[in-house]
TIVO-2410 file (N, C-alpha, C; in nm, 3 decimals):
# residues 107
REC num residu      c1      c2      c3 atome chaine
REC   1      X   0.085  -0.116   0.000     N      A
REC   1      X   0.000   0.000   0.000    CA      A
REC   1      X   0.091   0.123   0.000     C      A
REC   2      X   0.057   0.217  -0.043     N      A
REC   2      X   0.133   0.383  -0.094    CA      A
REC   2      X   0.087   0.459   0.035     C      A
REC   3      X   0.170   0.526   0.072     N      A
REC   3      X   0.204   0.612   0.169    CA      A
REC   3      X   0.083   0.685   0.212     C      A
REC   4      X  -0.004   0.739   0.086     N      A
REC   4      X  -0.076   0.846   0.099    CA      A
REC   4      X  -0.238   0.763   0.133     C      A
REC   5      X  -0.256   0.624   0.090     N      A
REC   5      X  -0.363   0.543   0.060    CA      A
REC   5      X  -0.355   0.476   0.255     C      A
REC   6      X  -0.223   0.488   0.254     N      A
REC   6      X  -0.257   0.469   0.454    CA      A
REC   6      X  -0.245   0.541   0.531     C      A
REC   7      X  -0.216   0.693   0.493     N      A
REC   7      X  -0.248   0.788   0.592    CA      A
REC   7      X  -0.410   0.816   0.601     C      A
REC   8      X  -0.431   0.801   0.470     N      A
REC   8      X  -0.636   0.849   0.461    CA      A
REC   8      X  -0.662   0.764   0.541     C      A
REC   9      X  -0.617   0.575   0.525     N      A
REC   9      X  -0.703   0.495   0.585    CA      A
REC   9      X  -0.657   0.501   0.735     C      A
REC  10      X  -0.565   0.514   0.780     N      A
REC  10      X  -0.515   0.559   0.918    CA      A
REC  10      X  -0.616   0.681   0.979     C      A
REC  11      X  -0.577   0.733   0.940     N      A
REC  11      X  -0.672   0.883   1.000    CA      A
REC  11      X  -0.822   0.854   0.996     C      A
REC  12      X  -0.856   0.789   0.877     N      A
REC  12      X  -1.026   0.716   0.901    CA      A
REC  12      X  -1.047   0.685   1.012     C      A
REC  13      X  -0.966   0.575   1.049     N      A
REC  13      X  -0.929   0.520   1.189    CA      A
REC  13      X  -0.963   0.610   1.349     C      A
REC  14      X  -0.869   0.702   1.328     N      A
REC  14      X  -0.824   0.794   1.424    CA      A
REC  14      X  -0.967   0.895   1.435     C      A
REC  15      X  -1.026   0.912   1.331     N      A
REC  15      X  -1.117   1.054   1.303    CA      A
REC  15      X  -1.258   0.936   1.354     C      A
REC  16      X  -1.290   0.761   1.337     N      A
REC  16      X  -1.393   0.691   1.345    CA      A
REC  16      X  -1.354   0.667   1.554     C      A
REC  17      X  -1.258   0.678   1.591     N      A
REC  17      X  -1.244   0.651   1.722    CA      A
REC  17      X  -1.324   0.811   1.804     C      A
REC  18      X  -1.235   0.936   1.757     N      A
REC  18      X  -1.283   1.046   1.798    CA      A
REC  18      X  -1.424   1.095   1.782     C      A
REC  19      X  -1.477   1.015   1.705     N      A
REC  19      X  -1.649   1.072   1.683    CA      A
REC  19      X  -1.682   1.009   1.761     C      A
REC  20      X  -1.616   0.887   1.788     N      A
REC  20      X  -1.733   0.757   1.906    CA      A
REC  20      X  -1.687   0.835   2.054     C      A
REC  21      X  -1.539   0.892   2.079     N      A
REC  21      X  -1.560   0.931   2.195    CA      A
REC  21      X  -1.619   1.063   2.251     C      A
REC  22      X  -1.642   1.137   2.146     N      A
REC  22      X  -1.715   1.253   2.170    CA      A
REC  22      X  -1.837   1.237   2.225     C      A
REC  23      X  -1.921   1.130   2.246     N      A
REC  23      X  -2.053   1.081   2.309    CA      A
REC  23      X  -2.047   1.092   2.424     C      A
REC  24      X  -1.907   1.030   2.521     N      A
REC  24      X  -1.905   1.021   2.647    CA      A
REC  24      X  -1.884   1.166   2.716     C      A
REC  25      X  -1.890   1.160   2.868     N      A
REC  25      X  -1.869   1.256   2.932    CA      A
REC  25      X  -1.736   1.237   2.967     C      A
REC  26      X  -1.650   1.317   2.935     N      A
REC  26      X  -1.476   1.364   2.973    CA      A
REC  26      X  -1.479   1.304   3.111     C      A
REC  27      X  -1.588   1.332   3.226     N      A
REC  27      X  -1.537   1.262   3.321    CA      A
REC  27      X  -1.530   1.113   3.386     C      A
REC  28      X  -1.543   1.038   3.258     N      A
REC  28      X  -1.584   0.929   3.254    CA      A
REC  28      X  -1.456   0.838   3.133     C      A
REC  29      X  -1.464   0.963   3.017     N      A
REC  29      X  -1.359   0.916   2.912    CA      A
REC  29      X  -1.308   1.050   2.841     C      A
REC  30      X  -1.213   1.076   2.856     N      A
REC  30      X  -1.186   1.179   2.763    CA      A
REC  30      X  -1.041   1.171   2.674     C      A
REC  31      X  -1.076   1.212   2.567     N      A
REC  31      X  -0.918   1.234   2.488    CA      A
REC  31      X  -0.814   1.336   2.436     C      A
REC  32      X  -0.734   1.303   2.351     N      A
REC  32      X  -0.659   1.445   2.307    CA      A
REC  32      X  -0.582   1.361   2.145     C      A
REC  33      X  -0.587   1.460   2.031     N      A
REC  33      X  -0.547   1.372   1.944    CA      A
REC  33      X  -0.420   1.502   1.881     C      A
REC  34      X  -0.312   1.439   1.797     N      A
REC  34      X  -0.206   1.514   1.751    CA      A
REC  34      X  -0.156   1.435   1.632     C      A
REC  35      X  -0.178   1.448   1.519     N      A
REC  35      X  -0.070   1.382   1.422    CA      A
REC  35      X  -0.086   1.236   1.464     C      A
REC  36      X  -0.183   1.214   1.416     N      A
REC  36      X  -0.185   1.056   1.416    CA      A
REC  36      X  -0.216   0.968   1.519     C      A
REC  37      X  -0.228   1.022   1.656     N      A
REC  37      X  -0.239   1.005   1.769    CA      A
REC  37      X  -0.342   1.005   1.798     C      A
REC  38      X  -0.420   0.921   1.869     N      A
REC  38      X  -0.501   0.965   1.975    CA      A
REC  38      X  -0.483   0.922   2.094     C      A
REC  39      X  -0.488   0.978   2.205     N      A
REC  39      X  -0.485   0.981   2.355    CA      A
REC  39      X  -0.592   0.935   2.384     C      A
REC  40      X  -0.675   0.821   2.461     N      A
REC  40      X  -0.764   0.823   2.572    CA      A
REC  40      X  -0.715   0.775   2.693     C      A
REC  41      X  -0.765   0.923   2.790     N      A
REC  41      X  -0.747   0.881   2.887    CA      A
REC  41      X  -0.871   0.920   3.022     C      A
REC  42      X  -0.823   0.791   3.109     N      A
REC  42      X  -0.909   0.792   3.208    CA      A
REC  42      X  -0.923   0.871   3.324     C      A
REC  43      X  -1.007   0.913   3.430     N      A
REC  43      X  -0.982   0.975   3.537    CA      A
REC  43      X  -0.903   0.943   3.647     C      A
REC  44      X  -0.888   0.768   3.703     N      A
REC  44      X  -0.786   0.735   3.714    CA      A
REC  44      X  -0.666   0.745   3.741     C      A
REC  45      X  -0.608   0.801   3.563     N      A
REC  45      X  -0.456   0.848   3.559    CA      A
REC  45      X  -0.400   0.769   3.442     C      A
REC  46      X  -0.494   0.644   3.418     N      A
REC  46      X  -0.474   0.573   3.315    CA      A
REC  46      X  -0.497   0.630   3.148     C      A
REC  47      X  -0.369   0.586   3.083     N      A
REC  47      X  -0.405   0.674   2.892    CA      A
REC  47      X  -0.375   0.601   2.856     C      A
REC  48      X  -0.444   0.529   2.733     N      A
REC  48      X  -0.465   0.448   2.613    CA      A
REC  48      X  -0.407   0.510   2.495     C      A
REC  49      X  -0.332   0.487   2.417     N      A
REC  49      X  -0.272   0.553   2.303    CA      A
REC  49      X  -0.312   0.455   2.200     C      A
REC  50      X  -0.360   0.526   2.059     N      A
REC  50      X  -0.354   0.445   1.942    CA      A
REC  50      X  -0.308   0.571   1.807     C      A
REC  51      X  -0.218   0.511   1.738     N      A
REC  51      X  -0.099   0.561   1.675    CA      A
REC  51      X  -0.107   0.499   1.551     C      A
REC  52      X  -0.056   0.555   1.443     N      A
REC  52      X  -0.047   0.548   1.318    CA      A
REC  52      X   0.123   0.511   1.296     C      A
REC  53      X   0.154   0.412   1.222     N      A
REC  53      X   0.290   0.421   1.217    CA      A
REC  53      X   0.320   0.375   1.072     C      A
REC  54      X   0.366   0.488   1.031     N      A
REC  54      X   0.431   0.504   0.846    CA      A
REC  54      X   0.463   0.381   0.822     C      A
REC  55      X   0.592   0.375   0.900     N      A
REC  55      X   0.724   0.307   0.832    CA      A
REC  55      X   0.700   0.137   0.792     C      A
REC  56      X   0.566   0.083   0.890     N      A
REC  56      X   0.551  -0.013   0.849    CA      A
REC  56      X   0.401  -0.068   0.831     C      A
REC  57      X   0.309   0.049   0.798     N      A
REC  57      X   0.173   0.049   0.736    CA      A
REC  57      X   0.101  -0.006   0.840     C      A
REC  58      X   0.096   0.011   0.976     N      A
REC  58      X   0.066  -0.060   1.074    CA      A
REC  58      X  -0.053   0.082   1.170     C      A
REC  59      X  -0.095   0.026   1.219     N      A
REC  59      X  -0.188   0.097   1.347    CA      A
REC  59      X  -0.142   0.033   1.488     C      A
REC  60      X  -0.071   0.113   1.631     N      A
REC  60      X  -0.059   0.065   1.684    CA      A
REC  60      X  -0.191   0.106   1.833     C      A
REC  61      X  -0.171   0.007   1.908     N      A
REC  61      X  -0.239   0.043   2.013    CA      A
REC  61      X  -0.202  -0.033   2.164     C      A
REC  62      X  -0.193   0.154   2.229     N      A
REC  62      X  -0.114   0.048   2.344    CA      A
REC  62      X  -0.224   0.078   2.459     C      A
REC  63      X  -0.280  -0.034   2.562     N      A
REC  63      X  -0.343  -0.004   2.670    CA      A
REC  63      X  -0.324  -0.048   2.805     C      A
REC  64      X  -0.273   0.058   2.867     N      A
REC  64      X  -0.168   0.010   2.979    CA      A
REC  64      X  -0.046  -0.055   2.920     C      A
REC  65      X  -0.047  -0.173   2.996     N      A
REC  65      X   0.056  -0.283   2.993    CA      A
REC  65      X   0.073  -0.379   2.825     C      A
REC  66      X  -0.083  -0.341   2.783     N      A
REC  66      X  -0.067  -0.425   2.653    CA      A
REC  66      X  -0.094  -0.364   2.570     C      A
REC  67      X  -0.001  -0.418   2.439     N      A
REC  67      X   0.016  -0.351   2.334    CA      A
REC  67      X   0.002  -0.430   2.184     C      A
REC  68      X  -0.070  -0.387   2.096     N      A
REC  68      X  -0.120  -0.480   2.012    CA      A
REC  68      X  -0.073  -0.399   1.825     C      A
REC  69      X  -0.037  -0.447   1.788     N      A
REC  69      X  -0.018  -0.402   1.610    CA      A
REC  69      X  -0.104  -0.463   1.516     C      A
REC  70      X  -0.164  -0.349   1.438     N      A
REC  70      X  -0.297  -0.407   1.331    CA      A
REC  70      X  -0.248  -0.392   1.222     C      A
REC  71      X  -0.236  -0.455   1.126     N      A
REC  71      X  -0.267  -0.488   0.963    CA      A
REC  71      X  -0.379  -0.442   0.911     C      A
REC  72      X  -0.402  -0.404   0.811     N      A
REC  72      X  -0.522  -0.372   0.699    CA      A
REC  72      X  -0.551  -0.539   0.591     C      A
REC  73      X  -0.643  -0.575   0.663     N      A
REC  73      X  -0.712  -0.680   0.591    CA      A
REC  73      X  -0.822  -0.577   0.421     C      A
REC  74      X  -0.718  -0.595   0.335     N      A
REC  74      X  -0.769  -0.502   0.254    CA      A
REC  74      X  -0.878  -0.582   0.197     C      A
REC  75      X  -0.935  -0.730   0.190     N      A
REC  75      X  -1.002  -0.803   0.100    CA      A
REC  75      X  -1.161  -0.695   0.195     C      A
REC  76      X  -1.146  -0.706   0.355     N      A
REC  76      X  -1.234  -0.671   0.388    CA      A
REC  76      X  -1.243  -0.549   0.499     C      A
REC  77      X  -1.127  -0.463   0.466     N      A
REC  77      X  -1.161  -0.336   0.520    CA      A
REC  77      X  -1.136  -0.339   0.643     C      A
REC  78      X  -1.101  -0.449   0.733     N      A
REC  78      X  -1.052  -0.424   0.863    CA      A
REC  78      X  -0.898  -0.387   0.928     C      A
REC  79      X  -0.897  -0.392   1.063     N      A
REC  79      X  -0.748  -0.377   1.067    CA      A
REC  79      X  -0.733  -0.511   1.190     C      A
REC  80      X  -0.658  -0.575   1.131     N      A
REC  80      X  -0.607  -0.698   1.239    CA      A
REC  80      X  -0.500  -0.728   1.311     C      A
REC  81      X  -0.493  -0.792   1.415     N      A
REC  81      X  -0.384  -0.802   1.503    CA      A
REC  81      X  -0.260  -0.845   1.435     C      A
REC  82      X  -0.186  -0.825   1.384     N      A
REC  82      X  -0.051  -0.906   1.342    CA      A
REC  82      X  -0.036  -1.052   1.429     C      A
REC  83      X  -0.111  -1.083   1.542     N      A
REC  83      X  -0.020  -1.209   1.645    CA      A
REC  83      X  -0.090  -1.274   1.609     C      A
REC  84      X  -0.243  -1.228   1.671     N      A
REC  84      X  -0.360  -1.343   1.693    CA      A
REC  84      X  -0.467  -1.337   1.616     C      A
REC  85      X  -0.499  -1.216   1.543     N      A
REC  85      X  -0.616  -1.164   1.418    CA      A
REC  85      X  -0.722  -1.094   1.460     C      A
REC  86      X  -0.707  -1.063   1.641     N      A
REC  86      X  -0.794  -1.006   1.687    CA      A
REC  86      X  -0.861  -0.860   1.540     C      A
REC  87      X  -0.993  -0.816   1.601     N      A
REC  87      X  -1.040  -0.723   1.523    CA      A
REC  87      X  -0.987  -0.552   1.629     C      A
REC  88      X  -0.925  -0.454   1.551     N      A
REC  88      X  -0.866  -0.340   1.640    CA      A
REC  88      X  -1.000  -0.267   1.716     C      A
REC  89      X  -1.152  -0.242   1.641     N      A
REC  89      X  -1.227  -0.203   1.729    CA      A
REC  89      X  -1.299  -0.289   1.791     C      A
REC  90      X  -1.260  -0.331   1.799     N      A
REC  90      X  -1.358  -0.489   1.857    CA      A
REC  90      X  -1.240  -0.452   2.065     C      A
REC  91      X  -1.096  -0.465   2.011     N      A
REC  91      X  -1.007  -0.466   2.104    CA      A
REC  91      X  -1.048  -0.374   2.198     C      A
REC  92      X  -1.057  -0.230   2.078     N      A
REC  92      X  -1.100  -0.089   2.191    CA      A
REC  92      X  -1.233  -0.034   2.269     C      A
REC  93      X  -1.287  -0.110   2.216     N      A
REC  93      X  -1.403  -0.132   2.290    CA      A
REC  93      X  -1.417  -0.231   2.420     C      A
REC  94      X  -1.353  -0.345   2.413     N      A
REC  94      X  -1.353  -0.407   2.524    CA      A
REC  94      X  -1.201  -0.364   2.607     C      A
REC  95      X  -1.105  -0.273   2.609     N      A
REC  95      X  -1.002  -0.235   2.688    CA      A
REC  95      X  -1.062  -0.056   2.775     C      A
REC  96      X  -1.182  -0.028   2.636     N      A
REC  96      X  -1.220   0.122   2.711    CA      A
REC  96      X  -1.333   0.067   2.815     C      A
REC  97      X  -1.431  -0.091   2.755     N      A
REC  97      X  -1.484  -0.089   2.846    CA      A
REC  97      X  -1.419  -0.187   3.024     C      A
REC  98      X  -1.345  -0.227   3.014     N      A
REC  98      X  -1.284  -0.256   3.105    CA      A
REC  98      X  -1.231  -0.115   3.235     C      A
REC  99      X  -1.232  -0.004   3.165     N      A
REC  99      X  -1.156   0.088   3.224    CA      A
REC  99      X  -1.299   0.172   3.348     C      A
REC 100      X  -1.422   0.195   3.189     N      A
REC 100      X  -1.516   0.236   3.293    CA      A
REC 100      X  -1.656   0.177   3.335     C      A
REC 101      X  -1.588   0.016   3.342     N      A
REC 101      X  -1.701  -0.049   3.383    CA      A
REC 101      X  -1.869  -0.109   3.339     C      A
REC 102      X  -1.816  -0.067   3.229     N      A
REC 102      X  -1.982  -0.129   3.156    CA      A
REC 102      X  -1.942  -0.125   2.987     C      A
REC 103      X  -1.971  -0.241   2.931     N      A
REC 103      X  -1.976  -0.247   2.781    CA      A
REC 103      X  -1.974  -0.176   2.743     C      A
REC 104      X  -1.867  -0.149   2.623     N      A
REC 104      X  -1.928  -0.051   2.546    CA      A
REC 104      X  -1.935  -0.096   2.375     C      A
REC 105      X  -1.912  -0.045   2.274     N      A
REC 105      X  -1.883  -0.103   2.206    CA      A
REC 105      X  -1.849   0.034   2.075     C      A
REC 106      X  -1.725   0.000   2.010     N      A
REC 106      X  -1.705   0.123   1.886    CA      A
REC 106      X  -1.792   0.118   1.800     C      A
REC 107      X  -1.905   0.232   1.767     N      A
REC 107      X  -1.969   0.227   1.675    CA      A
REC 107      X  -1.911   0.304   1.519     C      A
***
């Protein structure tokens, strides 16, 4: 894939996470995004990072202690775990809902 064909689909990414967290109340979930980045973080003290990374066409995402790298399943539009094939919003949905206690799910 070309440089420019995974920044759009990266940032899709990044811009489909920030609309879903704009629903919640900041004091419950709030974020901060920069160049590829997005920040969620908790009240806590706890921050979730998910990151765009050029060099090897990858999406990363780290939460807490664990940290996971996605692939673009281009046949069907997803982004998958490199290890295990997990699905990436499938992941962030069950690591944000772990944080504040009730399901949630990325729409």
């Amino acid at each position: 894939m070309d440089r420019q064909t995974f920044l759009r689909l990266a940032d899709g990414v990044i811009r489909r996470i920030e609309d879903w967290l704009e629903d919640y109340d900041p004091e419950e979930v709030d974020f901060s995004t920069a160049d590829g980045v997005i920040k969620i973080q908790f009240p806590a003290g706890k921050t979730f990072v998910l990151n765009r990374q050029t060099a090897t066409n990858q999406i990363w995402y780290a939460a807490g202690v664990r940290a996971w790298h996605y692939d673009l399943d281009e046949s069907s539009g997803e982004w998958h775990s490199d290890k295990d094939g997990h699905e990436l919003f499938a992941r962030i949905g069950e690591t944000v809902s772990e944080q504040i206690g009730r399901a949630v799910t990325v729409s």
